[in-house]
Every structure is written in C-alpha cells, then in structure tokens.
C-alpha positions in Angstrom: 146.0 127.9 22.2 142.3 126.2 23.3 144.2 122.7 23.6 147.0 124.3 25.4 144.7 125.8 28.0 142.6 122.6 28.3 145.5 120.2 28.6 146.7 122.5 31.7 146.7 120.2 34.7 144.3 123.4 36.0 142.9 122.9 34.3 144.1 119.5 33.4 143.5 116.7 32.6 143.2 113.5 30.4 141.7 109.6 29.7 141.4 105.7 28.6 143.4 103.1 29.1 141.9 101.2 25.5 144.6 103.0 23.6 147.9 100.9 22.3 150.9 102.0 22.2 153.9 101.8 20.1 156.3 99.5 22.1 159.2 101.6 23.7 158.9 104.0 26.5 156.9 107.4 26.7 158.4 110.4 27.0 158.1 112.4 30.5 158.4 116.6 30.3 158.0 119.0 32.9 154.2 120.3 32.4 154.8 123.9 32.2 152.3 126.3 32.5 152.6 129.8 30.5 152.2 132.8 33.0 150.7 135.2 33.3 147.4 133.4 32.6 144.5 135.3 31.9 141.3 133.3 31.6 139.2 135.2 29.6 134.8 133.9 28.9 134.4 131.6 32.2 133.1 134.1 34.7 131.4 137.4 34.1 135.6 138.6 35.0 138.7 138.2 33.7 140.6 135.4 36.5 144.1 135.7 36.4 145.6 132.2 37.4 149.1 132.1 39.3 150.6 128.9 39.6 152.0 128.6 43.6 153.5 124.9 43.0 154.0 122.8 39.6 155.9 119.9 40.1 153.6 118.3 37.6 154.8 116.0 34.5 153.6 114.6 31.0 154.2 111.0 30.4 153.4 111.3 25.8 152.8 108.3 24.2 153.2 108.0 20.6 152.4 105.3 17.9 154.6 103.2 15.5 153.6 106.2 12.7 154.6 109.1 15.2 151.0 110.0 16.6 150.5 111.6 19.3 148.1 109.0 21.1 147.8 109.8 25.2 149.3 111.9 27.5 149.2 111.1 31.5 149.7 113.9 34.0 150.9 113.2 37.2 152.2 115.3 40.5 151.5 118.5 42.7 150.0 122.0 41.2 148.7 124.8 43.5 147.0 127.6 42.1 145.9 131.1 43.1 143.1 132.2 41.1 142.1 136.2 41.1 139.0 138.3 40.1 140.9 140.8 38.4 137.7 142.8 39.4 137.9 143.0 42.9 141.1 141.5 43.7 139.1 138.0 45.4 141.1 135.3 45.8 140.7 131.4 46.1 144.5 129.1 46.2 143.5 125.7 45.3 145.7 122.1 45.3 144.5 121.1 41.9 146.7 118.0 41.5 144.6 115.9 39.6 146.2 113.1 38.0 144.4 113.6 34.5 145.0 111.4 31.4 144.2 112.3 27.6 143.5 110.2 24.5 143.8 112.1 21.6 141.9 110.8 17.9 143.3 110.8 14.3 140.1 113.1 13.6 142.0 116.1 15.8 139.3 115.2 19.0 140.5 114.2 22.0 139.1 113.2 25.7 140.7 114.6 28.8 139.9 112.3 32.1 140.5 114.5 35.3 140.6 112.2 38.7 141.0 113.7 42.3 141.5 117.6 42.2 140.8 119.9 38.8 140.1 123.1 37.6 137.7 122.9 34.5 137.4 126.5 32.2 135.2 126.7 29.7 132.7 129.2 28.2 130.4 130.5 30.7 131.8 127.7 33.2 134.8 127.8 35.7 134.6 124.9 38.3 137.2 123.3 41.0 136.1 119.4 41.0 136.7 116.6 43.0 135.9 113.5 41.7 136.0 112.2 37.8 135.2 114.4 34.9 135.6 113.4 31.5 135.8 116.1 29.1 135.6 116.2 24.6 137.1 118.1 22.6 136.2 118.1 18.9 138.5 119.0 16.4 136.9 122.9 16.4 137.9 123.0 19.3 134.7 122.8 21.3 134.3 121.1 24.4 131.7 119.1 26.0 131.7 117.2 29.5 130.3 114.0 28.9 130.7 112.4 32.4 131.0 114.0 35.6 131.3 112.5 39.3 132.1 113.4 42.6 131.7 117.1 44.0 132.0 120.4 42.1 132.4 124.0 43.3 131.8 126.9 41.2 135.1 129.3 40.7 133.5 132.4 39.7 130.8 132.3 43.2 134.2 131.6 45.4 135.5 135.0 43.7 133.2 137.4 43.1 
C-alpha cells in the first residue's frame, strides 16, 4: 500500500531517462486514485485528500523478461486536502508530470517536475520545482534532491 500511495501523482511522481526499454510500446492506464484517502503520520492530523480533477495517465514500460522498469505520469489532478481536525482546507493543481524507475532490488526513484504533493512521515509538502525521491525496498523513503519552492501542507491546514 506505501508504493501505492507514493506513486499517487499527489503525491506523484517518478524519474531517469537512463533506463532501456524492451522495444514495443508502453502501456497507458487511467492513474486512478483510491478514495476516500486518509493520510495518516504526515501532520500532527489525519488529512483526508479528495481528488477534484484526475485526468492523469501511466505510460508502464516493461523489459524483454516482463519487469516493470518506469512509469511516466502525465496530465491534470486537483486536490482538496482537509484537516479532519478542524475542517481547514487547501485545493491544490498538483499536476506534476512525475516519472519512476523502479530496480530489480524492489527500490525505486520517483522524479516529480512542476506541481506535487510529497507525504511522508512527519512531512507533507506541495512543491514546485524538481524533487527526486528513493524508495528502498522496506519501503522507506528518502528525498535525495530537491529544487524549486516548497510549502508546508500541514501549516496551510492547521
């Protein structure tokens, strides 16, 4: 459930462009996003996160041995995030596009360009800019490059 939530395009998404591909074309999917959405160990609240617009898609690429090797995300996805607290409310365009690269070890990077909402533990920001984010196979995650401006989610809510 930990990838699902990070590969959200809120939270969205994803990287390089060093990876080859198994010839053929990728795969596109509607980039759905499970509601309601609770997130849970960001803020000192619980945000609920109600998607206004997703007209956001997955372009999967996969090797010659079926891998699972990067995943683009691409389009529009407005969100309303709540303090289920006090009922505060921020609706954000967080767009992106994101890319992700994902490792045979179970790791993968997410790249998020232009508009994104980043959760983690103790951290819930909107960013504008680049942010490149690992994820080990435990399902950790670290940010391991970040550019551009960021504004903290759980100050614009509480």
């Amino acid at each position: 459930m930990k990838k699902l939530l990070l590969l959200l395009p809120v939270v969205l998404v994803l990287l390089s462009t060093s990876t080859v591909f198994a010839s053929g074309k990728p795969e596109r999917a509607f980039a759905p996003i499970p509601q309601p959405l609770v997130i849970s160990g960001s803020c000192s609240f619980d945000v609920d996160a109600t998607v206004v617009k997703n007209n956001e898609y997955f372009k999967t690429f996969i090797d010659a041995n079926g891998n699972l090797v990067r995943q683009l995300v691409n389009g529009s996805l407005v969100v309303t995030f709540t303090n289920l607290s006090n009922r505060h409310a921020i609706t954000v365009n967080i767009s992106g596009p994101g890319y992700a690269t994902f490792y045979a070890d179970g790791s993968f990077i997410q790249r998020f360009e232009g508009n994104a909402a980043i959760f983690l533990p103790n951290l819930f920001i909107l960013t504008s800019g680049r942010v490149d984010l690992k994820t080990f196979p435990d399902g950790s995650s670290v940010i391991v490059r970040m550019s551009g401006s960021q504004r903290d989610v759980c100050a614009l809510i509480s």
